[in-house]
TIVO-771916 format. One record per residue: residue number from 1; chain; x, y, z of N, C-alpha, C in turn. Coordinates in steps of 0.02 Angstrom, whole numbers. Layout:
! TIVO-771916
   nr  kette     n_u     n_v     n_w    ca_u    ca_v    ca_w     c_u     c_v     c_w
  NUM      A       X       Y       Z       X       Y       Z       X       Y       Z
...
! end
This chain:
! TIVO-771916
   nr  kette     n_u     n_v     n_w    ca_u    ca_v    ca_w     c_u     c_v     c_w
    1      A      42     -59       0       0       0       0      44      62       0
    2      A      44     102     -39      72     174     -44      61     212      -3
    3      A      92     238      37      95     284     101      66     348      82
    4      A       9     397     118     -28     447     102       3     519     138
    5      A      42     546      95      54     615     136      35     687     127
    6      A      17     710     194     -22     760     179      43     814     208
    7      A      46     870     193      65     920     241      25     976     273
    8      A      34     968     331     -24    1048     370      15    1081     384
    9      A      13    1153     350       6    1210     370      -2    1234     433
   10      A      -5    1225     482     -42    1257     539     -11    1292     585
   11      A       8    1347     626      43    1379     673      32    1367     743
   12      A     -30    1353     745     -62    1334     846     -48    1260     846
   13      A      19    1243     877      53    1181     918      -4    1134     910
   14      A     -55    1136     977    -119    1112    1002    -151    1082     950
   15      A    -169    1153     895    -215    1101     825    -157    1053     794
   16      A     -98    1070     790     -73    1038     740     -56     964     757
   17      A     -63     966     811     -37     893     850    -101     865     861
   18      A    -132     905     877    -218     859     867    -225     820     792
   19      A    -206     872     744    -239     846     675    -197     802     660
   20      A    -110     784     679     -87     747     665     -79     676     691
   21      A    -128     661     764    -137     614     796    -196     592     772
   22      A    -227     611     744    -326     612     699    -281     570     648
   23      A    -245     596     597    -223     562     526    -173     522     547
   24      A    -132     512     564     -90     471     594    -127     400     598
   25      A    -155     413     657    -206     346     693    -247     326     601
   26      A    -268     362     569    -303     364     503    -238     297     436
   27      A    -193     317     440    -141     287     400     -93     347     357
   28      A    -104     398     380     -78     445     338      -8     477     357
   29      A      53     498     347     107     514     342      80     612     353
   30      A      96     630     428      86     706     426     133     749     432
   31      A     147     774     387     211     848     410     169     908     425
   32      A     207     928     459     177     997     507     240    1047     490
   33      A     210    1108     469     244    1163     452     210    1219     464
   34      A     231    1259     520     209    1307     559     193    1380     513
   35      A     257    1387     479     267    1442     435     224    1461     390
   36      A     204    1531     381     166    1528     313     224    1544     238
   37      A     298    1576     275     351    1605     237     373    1524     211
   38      A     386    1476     219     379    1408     216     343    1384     194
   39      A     297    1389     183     239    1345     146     244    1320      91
   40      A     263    1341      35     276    1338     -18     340    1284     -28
   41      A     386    1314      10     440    1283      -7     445    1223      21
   42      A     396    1187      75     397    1154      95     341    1092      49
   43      A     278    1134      37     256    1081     -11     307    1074     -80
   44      A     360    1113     -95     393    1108    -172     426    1042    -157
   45      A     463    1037     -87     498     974     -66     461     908     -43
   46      A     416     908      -8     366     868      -6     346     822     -34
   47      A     286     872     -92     265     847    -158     203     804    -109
   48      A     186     819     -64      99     771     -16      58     758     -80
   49      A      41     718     -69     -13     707    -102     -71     762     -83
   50      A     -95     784     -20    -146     842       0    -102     874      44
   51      A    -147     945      62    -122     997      91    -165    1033     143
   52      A    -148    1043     198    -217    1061     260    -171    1134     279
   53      A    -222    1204     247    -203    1245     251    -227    1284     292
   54      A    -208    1303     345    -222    1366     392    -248    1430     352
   55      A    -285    1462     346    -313    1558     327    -276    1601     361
   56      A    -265    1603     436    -235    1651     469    -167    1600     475
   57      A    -122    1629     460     -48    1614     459      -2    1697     497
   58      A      37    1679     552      91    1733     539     132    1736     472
   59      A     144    1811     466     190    1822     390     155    1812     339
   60      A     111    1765     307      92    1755     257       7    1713     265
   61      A     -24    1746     232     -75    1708     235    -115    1651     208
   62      A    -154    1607     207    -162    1526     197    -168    1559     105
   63      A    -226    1600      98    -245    1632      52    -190    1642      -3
   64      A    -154    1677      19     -72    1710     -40     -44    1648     -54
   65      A     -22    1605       3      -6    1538     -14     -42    1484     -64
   66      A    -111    1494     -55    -147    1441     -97    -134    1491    -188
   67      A    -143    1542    -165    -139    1579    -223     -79    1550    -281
   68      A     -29    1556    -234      31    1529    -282      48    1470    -300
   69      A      16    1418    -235      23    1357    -241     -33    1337    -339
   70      A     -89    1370    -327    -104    1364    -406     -97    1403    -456
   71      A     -57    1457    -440      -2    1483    -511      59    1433    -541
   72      A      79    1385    -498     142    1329    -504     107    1267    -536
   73      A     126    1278    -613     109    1216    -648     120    1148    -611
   74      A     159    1157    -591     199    1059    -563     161    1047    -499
   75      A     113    1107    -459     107    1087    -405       9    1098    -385
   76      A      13    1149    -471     -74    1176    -456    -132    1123    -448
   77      A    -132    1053    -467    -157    1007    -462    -176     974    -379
   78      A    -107    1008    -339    -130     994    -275    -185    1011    -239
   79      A    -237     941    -200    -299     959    -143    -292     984    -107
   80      A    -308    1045     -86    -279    1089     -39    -366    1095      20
   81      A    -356    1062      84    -410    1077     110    -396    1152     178
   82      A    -417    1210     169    -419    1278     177    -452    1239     274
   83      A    -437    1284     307    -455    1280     364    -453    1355     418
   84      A    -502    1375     445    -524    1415     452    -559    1442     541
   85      A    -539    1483     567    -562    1491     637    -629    1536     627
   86      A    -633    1571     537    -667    1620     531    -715    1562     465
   87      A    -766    1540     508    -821    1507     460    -863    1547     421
   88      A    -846    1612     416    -910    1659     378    -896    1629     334
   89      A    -948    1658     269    -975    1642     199    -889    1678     160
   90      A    -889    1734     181    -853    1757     143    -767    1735     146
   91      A    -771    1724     201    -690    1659     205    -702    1605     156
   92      A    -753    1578     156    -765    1507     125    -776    1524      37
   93      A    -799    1578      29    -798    1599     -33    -730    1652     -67
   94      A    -683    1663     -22    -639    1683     -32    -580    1618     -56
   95      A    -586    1581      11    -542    1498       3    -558    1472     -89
   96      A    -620    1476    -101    -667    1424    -165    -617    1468    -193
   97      A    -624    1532    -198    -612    1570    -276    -537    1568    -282
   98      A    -485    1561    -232    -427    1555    -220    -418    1499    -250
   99      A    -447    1436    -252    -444    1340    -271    -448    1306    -237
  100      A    -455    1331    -174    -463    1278    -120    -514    1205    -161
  101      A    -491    1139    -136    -522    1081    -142    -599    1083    -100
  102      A    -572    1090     -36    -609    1084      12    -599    1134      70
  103      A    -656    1157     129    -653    1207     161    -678    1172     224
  104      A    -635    1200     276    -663    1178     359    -671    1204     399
  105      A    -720    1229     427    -740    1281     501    -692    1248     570
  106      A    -653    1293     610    -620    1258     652    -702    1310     705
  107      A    -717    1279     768    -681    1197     788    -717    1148     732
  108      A    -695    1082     708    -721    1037     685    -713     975     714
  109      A    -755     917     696    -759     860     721    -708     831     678
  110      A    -690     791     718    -637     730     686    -660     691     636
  111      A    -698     670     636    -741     629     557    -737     683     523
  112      A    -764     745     528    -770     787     461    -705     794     433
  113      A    -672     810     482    -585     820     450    -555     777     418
  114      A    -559     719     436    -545     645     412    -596     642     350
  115      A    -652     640     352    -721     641     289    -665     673     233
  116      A    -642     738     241    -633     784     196    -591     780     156
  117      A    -531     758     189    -460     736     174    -478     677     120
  118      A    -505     632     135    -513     568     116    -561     577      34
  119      A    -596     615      49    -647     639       0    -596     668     -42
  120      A    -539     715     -58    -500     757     -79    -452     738    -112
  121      A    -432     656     -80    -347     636     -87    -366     631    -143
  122      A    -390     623    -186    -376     586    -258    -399     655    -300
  123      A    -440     717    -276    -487     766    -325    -462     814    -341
  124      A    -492     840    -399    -457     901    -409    -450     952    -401
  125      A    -430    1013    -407    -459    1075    -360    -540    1097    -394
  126      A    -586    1124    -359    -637    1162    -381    -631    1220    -405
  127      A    -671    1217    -460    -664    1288    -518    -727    1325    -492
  128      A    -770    1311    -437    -829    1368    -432    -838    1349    -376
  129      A    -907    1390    -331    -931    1373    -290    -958    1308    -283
  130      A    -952    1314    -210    -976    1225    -201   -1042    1245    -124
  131      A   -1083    1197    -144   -1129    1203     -87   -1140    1170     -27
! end
């Protein structure tokens, strides 16, 4: 079986070790990268199969990051699931129009997070709103 790796994005210790004991226990391979100045360069080395992106990042935001992550031919294909402390409409419609795959209201349940990921690993990014 081919090993599943995702990388998260995330800066708060607490979530990131939560989400990585959630996928872990799941079968999945998690890197954790705090940075948003990093992000990039860390999925360029990587190469995850998916990507669990923080919105509010110090230095750089989830947003600018996803931005570039699908300006980069070799890498725009990546599922990027957007994650969010700010569930309004307009985060979630900001994440879509950016490429986000998929979008997550923190706090979230552990199935949904797991649901999402799993739903994602194989898809492609979304070209419009999603309901």
């Amino acid at each position: 079986m081919t090993q599943r790796q995702v990388l998260l994005v995330e800066d708060e210790p607490n979530i990131a070790e939560a989400i990585r004991f959630i996928l872990t226990r799941a079968g999945w391979t998690v890197a954790v990268e705090p940075s948003g100045h990093r992000a990039m360069a860390r999925i360029s080395e990587d190469r995850p199969n998916a990507v669990i992106l923080d919105l509010m990042l110090p230095g750089r935001s989830g947003l600018e990051i996803l931005a570039e992550l699908r300006a980069d031919a070799g890498l725009a294909a990546t599922p990027v699931l957007m994650l969010t402390a700010r569930g309004q409409g307009r985060d979630r419609e900001a994440a879509t129009a950016a490429g986000a795959t998929a979008f997550l209201a923190k706090p979230f349940a552990n199935a949904d997070l797991l649901a999402a990921l799993e739903a994602m690993a194989g898809a492609e990014p979304v070209s419009g709103p999603r309901g």
